[in-house]
C-alpha positions in Angstrom: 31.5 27.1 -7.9 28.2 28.5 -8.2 25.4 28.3 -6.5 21.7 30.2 -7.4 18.4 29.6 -4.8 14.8 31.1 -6.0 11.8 30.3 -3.9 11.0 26.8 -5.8 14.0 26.5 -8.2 17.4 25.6 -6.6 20.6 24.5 -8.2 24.3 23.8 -6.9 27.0 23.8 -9.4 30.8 22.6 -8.6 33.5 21.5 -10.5 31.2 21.5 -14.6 28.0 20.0 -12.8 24.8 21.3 -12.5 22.0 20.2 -10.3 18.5 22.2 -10.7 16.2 21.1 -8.2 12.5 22.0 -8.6 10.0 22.0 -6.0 7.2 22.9 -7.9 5.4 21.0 -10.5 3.7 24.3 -11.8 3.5 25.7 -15.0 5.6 29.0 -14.6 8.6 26.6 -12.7 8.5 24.4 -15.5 8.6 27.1 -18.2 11.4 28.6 -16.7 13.4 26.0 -17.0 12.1 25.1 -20.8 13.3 28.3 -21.8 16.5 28.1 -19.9 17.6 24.2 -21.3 15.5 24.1 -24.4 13.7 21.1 -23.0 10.6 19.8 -25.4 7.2 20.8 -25.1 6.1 17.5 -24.4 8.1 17.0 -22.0 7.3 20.1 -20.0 3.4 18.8 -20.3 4.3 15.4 -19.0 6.2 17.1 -15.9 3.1 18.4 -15.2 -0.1 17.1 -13.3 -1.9 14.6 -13.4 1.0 11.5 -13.2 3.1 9.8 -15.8 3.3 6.7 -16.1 7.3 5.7 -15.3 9.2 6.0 -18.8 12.4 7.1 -20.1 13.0 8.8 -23.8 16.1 9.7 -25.1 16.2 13.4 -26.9 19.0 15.0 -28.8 21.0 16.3 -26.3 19.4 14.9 -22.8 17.3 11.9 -21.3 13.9 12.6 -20.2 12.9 10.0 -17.1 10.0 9.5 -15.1 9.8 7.5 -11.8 7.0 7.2 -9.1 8.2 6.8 -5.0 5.9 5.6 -2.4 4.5 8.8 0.2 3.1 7.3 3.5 -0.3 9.3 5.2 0.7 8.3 9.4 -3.1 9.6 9.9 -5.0 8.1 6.9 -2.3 4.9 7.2 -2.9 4.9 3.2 0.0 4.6 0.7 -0.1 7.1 -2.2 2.9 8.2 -4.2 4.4 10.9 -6.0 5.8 11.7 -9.0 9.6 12.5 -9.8 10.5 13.8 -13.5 14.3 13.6 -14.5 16.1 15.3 -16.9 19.6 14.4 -17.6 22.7 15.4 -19.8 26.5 14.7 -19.6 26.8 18.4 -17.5 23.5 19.0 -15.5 20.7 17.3 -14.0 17.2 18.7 -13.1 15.1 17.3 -10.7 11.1 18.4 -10.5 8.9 16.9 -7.8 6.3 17.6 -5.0 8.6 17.8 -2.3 7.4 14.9 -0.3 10.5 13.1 -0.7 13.0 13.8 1.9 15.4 11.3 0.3 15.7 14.7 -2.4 15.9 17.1 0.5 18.1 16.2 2.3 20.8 15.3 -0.3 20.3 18.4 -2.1 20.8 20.4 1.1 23.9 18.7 1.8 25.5 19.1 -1.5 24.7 22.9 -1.3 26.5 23.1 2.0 29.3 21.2 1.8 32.1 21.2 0.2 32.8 17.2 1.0 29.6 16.1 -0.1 30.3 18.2 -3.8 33.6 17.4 -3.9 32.4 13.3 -3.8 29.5 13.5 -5.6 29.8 16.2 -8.4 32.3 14.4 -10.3 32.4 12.5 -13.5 29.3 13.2 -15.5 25.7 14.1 -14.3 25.0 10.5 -13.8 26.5 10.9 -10.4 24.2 12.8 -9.2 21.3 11.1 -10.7 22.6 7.3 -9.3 23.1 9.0 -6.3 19.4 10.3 -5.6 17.9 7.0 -6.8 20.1 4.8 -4.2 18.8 7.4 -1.5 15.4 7.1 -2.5 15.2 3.3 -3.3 16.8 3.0 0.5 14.2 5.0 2.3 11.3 2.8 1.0 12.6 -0.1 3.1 11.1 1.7 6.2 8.2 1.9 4.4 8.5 -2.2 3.8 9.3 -2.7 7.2 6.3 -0.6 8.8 3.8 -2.5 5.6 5.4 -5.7 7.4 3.9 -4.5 10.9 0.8 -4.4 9.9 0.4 -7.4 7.8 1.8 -9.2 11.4 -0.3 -6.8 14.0 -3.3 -8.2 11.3 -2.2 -11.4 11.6 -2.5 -11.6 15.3 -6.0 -10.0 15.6 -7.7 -12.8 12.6 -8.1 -15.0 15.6 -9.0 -12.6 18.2 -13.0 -13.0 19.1 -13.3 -9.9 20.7 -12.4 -7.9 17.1 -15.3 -7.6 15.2 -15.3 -9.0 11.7 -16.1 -5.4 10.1 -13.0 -3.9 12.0 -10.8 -6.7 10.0 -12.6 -6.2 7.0 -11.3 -2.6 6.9 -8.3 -3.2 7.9 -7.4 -5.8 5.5 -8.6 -3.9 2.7 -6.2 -1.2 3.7 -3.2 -3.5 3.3 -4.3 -4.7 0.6 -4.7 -1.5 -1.1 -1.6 -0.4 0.7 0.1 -3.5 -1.2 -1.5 -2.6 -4.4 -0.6 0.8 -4.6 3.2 -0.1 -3.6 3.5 -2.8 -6.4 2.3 -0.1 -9.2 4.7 2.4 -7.9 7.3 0.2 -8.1 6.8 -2.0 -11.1 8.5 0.5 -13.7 11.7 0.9 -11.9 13.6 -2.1 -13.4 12.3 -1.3 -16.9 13.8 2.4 -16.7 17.0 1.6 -15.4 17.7 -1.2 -17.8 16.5 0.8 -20.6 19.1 4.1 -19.2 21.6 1.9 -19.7 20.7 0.6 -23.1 19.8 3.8 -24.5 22.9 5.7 -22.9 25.8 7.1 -24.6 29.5 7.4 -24.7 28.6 11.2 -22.9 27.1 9.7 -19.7 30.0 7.2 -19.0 27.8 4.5 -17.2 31.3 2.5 -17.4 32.4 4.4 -14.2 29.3 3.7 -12.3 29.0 0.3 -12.4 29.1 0.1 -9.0 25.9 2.1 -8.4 24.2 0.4 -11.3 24.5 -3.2 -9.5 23.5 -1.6 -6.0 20.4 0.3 -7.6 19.4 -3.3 -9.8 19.9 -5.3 -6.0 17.6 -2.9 -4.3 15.0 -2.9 -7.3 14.7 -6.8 -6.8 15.0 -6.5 -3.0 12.0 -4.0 -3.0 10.1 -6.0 -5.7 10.5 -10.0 -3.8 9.6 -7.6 -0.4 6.3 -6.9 -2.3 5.5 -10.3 -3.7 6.0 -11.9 -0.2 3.4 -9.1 1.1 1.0 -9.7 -1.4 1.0 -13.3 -1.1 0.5 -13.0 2.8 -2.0 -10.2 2.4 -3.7 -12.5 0.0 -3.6 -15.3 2.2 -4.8 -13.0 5.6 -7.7 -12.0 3.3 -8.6 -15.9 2.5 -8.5 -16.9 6.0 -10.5 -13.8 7.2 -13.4 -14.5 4.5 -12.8 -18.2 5.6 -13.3 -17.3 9.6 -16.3 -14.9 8.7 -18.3 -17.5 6.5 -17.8 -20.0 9.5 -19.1 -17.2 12.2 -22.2 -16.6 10.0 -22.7 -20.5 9.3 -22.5 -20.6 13.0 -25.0 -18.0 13.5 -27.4 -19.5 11.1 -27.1 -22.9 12.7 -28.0 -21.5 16.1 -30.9 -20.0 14.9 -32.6 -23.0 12.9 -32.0 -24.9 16.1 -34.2 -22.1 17.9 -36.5 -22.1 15.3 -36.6 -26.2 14.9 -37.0 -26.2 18.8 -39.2 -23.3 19.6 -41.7 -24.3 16.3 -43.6 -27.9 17.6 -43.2 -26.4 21.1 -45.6 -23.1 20.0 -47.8 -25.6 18.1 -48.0 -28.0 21.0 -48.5 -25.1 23.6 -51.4 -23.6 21.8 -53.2 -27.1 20.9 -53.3 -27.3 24.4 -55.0 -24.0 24.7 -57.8 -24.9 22.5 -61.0 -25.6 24.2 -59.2 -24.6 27.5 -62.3 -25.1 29.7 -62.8 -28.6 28.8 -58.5 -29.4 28.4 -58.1 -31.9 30.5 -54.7 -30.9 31.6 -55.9 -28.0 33.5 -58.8 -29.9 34.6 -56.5 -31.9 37.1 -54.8 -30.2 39.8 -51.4 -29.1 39.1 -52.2 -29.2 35.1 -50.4 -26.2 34.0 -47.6 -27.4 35.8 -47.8 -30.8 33.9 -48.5 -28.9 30.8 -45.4 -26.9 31.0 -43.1 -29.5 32.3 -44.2 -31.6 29.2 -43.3 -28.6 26.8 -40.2 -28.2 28.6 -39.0 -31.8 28.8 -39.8 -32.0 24.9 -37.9 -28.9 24.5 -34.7 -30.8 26.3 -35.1 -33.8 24.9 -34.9 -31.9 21.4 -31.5 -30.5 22.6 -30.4 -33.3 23.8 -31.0 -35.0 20.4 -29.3 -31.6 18.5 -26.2 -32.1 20.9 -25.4 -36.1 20.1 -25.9 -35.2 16.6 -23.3 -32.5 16.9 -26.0 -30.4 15.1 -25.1 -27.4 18.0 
């Protein structure tokens, strides 16, 4: 057994296998390891920033993969994601990434410290390893699901509360929605890479021996994937009902405020007609006019809302 640790390029080796994990997507990582396996210069370029989209390509003598994995912000509460590149042979897999996944982390620590964990999972080919990183990482997204799930119910308790403002759900359901988004487009190319690993594998990889894996990793694909229809149906549907609840506030709003104007208009035009000429008005010639004057205002104003209120206009 060997084992080699730089500041951003690990590896454990047991038993034939070799794991390379890189930490770094920077150029002088990457060229490192080019000139160590011989990898293509495309394929150091597309390890590099900006992000991939998720593929696999099959090379003389290794598999080149790309996958993207959801990264959660707890202080933004925004869903971004990060990029993993894969390059895999019968006898050694590298792994280069961000280190935002812990999924990676913590597996790769474990192999490199014990003997149990290398003894299990540095056996057969290099697939192994690789199967073994992708059920890890495909398993911690359903936090991720569950805690999306939260918020599309916390949401769904507030559409109906008065005292949230409207722009406060506005926000908020735009998040999710993006949130949603974002989640599906990480997600979509899973499926497509793992089905197309196992069509363009060889006799070298033995994918016989890890059928097992393949079914679990193909279950949790679809698991993830129905998880994100249901929230994009529901986050659809929260969005229609808040648009819904916000054009009915506003209509509500507009509604009071013709009745004001409907009620307050003949009422101003009748209050300064009787202003006109107000020596000679024979309202406040009598005693007790302006008192007469402004209970007939009034009583037309009530009568008005009286009329408003049978007609179920307010």
């Amino acid at each position: 057994m060997c084992m080699k640790n730089s500041k951003n390029i690990q590896e454990v080796q047991y038993d034939g296998l070799l794991w390379v994990n890189v930490i770094q997507q920077k150029e002088k990582e990457l060229r490192e390891i080019q000139k160590r396996f011989g990898f293509e210069e495309q394929d150091i370029k597309e390890s590099l920033p900006p992000f991939q989209r998720p593929k696999i390509v099959k090379r003389d003598d290794y598999y080149f993969m790309v996958l993207h994995f959801p990264v959660f912000d707890r202080e933004t509460r925004r869903l971004g994601f990060t990029e993993v590149d894969f390059f895999l042979s019968a006898s050694h897999l590298v792994t280069i990434h961000d280190n935002k996944l812990l999924a990676i982390d913590n597996f790769f620590e474990q192999c490199k410290k014990s003997e149990k964990a290398k003894k299990e999972f540095f056996s057969g080919t290099a697939v192994h390893i690789l199967f073994e990183i992708l059920t890890r990482l495909l398993d911690s997204i359903f936090p991720i699901l569950l805690h999306v799930n939260d918020d599309i119910n916390l949401v769904d308790k507030k559409l109906f509360n008065k005292t949230v403002s409207g722009k406060v759900m506005v926000e908020e359901i735009l998040r999710l929605k993006t949130n949603v988004v974002t989640f599906r487009r990480t997600m979509q190319g899973h499926r497509t890479v793992l089905e197309r690993l196992i069509m363009y594998s060889g006799r070298e990889l033995d994918l016989v021996s890890y059928q097992g894996y393949i079914n679990s990793l193909r279950e949790f694909a679809n698991e993830i994937w129905n998880m994100l229809e249901s929230q994009n149906e529901s986050i659809s549907a929260l969005h229609e009902s808040n648009e819904s609840m916000l054009s009915l506030r506003t209509n509500e709003v507009m509604r009071t405020l013709t009745v004001i104007s409907v009620v307050t208009f003949p009422l101003s035009l009748l209050a300064a007609w009787m202003d006109i000429g107000a020596q000679d008005n024979p309202f406040l010639q009598l005693n007790g006019g302006f008192a007469l004057a402004s209970g007939i205002i009034l009583g037309i104003g009530a009568l008005m809302i009286w009329w408003f209120r049978r007609k179920k206009w307010m």
